[in-house]
C-alpha positions in Angstrom: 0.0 0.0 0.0 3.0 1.8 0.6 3.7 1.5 -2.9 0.7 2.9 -4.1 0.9 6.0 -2.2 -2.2 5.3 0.1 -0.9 5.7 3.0 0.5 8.7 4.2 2.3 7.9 7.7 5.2 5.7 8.3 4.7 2.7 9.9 8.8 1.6 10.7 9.5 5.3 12.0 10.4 5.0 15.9 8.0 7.4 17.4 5.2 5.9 15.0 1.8 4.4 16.6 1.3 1.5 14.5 4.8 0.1 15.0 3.6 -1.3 18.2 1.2 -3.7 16.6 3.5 -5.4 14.5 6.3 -5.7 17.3 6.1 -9.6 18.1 9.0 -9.1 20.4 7.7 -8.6 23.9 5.5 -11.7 23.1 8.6 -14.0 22.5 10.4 -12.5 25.5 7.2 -13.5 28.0 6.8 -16.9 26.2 10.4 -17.6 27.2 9.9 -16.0 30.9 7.2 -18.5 31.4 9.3 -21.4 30.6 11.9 -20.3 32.3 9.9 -20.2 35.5 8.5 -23.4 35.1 11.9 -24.8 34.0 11.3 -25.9 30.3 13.6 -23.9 27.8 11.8 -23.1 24.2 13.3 -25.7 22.9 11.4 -28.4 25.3 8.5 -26.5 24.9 8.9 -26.7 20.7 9.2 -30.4 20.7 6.8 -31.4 22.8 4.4 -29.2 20.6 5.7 -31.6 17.8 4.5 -35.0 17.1 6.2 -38.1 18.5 6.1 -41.8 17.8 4.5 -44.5 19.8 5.7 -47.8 17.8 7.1 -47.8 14.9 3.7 -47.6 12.6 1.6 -45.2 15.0 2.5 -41.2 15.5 0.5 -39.0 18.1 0.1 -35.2 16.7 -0.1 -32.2 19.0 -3.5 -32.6 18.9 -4.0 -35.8 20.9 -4.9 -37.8 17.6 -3.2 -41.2 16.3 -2.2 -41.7 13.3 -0.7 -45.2 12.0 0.1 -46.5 8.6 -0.7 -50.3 7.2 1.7 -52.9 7.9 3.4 -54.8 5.1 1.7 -57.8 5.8 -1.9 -56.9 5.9 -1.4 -54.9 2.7 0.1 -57.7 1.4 -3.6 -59.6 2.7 -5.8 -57.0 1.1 -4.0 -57.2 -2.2 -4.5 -61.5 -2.3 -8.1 -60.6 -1.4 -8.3 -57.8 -4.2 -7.1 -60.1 -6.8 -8.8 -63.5 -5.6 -12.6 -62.1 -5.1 -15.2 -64.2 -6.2 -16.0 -63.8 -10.2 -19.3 -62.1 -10.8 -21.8 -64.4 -13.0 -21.8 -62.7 -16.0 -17.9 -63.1 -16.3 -16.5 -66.1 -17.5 -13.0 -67.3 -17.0 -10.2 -66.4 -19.9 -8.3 -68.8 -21.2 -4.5 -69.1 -22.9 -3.8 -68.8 -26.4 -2.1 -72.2 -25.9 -5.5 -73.8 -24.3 -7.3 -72.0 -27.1 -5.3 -73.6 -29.7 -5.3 -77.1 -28.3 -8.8 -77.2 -28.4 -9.1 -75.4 -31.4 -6.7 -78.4 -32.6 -8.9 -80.4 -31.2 -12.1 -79.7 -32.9 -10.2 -79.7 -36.0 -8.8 -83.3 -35.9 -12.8 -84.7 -35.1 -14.2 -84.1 -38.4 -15.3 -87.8 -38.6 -17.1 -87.8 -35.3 -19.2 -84.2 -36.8 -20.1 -86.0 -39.7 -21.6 -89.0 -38.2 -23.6 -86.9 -35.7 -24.9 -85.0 -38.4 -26.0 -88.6 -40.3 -27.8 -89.1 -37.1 -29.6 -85.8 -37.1 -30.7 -86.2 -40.4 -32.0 -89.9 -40.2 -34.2 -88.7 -37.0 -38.1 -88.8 -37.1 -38.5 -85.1 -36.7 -36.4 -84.1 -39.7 -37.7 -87.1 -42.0 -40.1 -85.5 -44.7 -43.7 -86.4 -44.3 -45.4 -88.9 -46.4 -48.7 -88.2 -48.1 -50.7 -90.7 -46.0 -48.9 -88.5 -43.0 -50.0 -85.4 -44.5 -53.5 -86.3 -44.9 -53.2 -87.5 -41.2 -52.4 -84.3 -39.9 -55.1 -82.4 -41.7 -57.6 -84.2 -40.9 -56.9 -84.3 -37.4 -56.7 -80.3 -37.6 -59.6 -80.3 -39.5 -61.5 -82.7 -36.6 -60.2 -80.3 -33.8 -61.4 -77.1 -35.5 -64.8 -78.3 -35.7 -67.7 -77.7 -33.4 -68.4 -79.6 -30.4 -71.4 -80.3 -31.6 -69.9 -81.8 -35.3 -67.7 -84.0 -33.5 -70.2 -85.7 -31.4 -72.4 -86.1 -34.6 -69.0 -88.1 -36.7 -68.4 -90.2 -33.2 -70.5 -93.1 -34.1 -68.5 -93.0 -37.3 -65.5 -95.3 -38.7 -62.6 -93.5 -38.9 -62.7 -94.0 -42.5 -66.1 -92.6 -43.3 -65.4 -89.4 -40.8 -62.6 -88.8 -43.2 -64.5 -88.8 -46.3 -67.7 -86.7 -44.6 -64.3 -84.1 -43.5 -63.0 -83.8 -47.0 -66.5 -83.7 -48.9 -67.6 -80.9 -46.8 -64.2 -79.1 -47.3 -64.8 -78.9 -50.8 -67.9 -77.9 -50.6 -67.0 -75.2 -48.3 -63.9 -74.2 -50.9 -66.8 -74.6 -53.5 -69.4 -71.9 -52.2 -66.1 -69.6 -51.5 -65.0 -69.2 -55.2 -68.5 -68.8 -56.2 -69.3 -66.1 -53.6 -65.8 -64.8 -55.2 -66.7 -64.6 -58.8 -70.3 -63.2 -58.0 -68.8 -60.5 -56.1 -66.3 -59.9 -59.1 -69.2 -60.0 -61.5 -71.2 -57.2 -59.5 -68.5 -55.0 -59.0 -67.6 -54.8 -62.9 -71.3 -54.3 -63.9 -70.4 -50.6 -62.7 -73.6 -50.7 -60.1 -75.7 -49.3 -62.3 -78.8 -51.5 -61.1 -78.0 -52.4 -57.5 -77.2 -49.5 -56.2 -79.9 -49.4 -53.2 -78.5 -52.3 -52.4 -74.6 -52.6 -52.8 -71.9 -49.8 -52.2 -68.4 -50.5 -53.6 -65.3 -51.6 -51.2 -63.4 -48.8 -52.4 -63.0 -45.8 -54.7 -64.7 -46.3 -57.5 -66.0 -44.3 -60.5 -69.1 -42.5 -60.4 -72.0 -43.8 -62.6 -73.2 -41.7 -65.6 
């Protein structure tokens, strides 16, 4: 501040009033009486206002508090325990390159053993094409369970045979009535609706009569 010319008095002159409040002297010089009178120089009373050691991993500060670091062996502990902690279930445990490539080796001298097992998967029921008689089968047990309770109990008393041929005659008479209903609608909507039209109103956009 001094520098900057705001202050107008000097502060290290001798008869100045403000050089008292800086002057850390007289302070020292009774600190020192005091010990002198209880018989502790400043030195004594500097180090035991510094921290000493209780053992050789614990240190008391001036404050009253401990302070110890880790010994080597229980570091040593919590590193084994660090790296042996139990694997979580989603990871899976890695594996050499020299593991890897014996059982890559492996794989690659069983060809023969592959081959057969796929022979077998082939010759198995489940992948074996269906035969017609098979196919008819499974339709016409579809066909049975899609019925009405009703129908059933009506083709009960029934061979097996006959219920079979009842099935597939009313099939096609079903398909039958379908394509005609078909072609009839087909019919009507070409003939432009020019004599139904109380009666019928077109699917979809059409062209207006006239």
């Amino acid at each position: 501040m001094m520098g900057k010319n705001h202050c107008r008095f000097d502060i290290a002159g001798e008869g100045s009033e403000f050089a008292d409040f800086y002057d850390f002297s007289e302070a020292e010089d009774d600190d020192g009486e005091d010990n002198a009178g209880d018989g502790v120089t400043v030195s004594e009373s500097t180090a035991m206002k510094q921290a000493t050691w209780i053992d050789d991993n614990s240190l008391r500060l001036p404050s009253g508090k401990i302070i110890s670091s880790r010994p080597d062996s229980l570091a040593g502990l919590s590193r084994q325990k660090k790296d042996h902690r139990p694997m979580e279930p989603n990871q899976q445990p890695t594996q050499n390159l020299g593991d890897a490539s014996g059982i890559d080796g492996q794989q690659q001298q069983q060809p023969p053993d592959t081959a057969t097992s796929l022979a077998e998967c082939s010759d198995s029921p489940r992948t074996k094409a269906l035969t017609k008689s098979e196919k008819r089968e499974t339709a016409f047990r579809t066909q049975l369970a899609n019925m009405r309770v009703g129908d059933r109990q009506a083709l009960a008393h029934l061979p097996l045979p006959q219920q079979r041929s009842v099935i597939a005659t009313s099939l096609k008479q079903l398909k039958k009535a379908r394509q005609l209903e078909r072609r009839h609608q087909i019919s009507t909507e070409r003939s432009g609706n020019k004599t139904l039209m109380k009666h019928y109103v077109a699917d979809g956009p059409a062209r207006p009569n006239g």
